[in-house]
C-alpha positions, 0 to 999 in steps of 0.5 A: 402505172408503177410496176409493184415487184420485188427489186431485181438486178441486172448485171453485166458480164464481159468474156473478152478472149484475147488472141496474143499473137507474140505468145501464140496462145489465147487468153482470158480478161478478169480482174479481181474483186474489189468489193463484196461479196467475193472480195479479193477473188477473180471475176469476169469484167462486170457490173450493173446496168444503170437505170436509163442505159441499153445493155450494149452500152453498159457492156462498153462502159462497164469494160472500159471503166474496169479495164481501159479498153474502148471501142471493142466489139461486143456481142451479147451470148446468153443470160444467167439467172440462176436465182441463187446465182448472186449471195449479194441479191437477185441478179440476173446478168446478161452475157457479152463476149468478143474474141480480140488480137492483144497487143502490148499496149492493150495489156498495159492498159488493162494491168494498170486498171488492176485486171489481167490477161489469163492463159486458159489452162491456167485460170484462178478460180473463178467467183459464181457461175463465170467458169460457166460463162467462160464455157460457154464462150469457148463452145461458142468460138469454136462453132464459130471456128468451124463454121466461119474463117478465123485470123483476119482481125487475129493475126500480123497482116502476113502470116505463115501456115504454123502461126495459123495452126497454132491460132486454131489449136490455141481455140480448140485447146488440143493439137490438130493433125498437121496435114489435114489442116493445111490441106483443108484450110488451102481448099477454102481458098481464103489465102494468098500465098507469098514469094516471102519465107519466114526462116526464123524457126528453120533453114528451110522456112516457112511461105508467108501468107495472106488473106484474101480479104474479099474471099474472107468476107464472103466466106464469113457472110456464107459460112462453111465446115472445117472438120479438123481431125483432132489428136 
């Protein structure tokens, strides 16, 4: 039996969050369009799901084709299906998104494939409802942040307090009281002190650390509530 509708795309979208870890600031993946519609405009990494193709494996090799990047975790957050969504046709595109540690290489990677990390408080404009993706996905991290612990697949193996701070500040996008969080990130229990100082920003240095990573899973697997105050 052959299904007798009006034709209807589906299309992916990719909301890859990239912590860069020399820059101490969280960026954004997108690429600028090469055809039309929006042509010459800045997009999310998408594309069309092929006939016979699962949708996760159309999010990789839709990443990979457009950026390089392989074997990046990617999980599927919503669907957009606004009908007046796309001038180009109606498209309904599911939504993947990953949170990853950049490096140099994965940006030269990335920039020779003609697409680009963005600093979130310096986004271009974006084409559709992909501002609206990108919302969402920062709603989404932060749940996530609030709820599970963040900085293990993030952060150098050993890390002092402010470089943490700053990852947590750099997904909340505003300051958090100093105190509170140490006081409140040391009561997970989730670090591990070290006999290392990091002296680059002070005579008096910073405690390196690390993660425990048992406690880290195990916390991961059961989840728990940070309530930062936020400046």
């Amino acid at each position: 039996m052959t299904y007798q509708h009006p034709t209807m795309w589906v299309s992916i979208d990719c909301l890859v969050f990239g912590y860069d870890v020399s820059e101490e600031n969280l960026k954004l993946l997108l690429f600028q369009r090469k055809v039309e519609p929006f042509a010459g405009q800045w997009s999310l990494i998408g594309g069309f799901v092929n006939e016979n193709e699962d949708l996760l494996a159309g999010a990789q090799r839709v990443l990979k084709t457009f950026t390089g990047l392989d074997g990046v975790f990617l999980e599927q957050l919503s669907t957009f299906g606004k009908a007046s969504r796309d001038p180009g046709g109606r498209v309904v595109s599911v939504l993947y998104w990953s949170l990853i540690k950049l490096d140099s290489i994965q940006k030269e990677v990335v920039n020779s494939h003609g697409a680009g990390w963005f600093d979130l408080e310096q986004l271009p404009e974006l084409v559709m409802d992909h501002l609206d993706m990108t919302q969402l996905g920062m709603e989404q991290l932060r749940r996530n942040a609030t709820t599970t612990p963040i900085g293990f697949e993030l952060l150098p193996e050993k890390f002092t307090l402010p470089q943490l701070l700053r990852l947590y500040e750099g997904i909340y996008g505003k300051s958090i009281d100093d105190r509170n969080f140490r006081k409140k990130i040391l009561a997970t229990d989730v670090l591990v002190r070290l006999d290392e100082k990091d002296k680059s920003s002070s005579k008096k240095g910073a405690y390196k650390y690390m993660f425990d990573e048992r406690k880290y899973h195990e916390l991961k697997q059961r989840g728990y509530h940070l309530d930062f105050s936020i400046k």
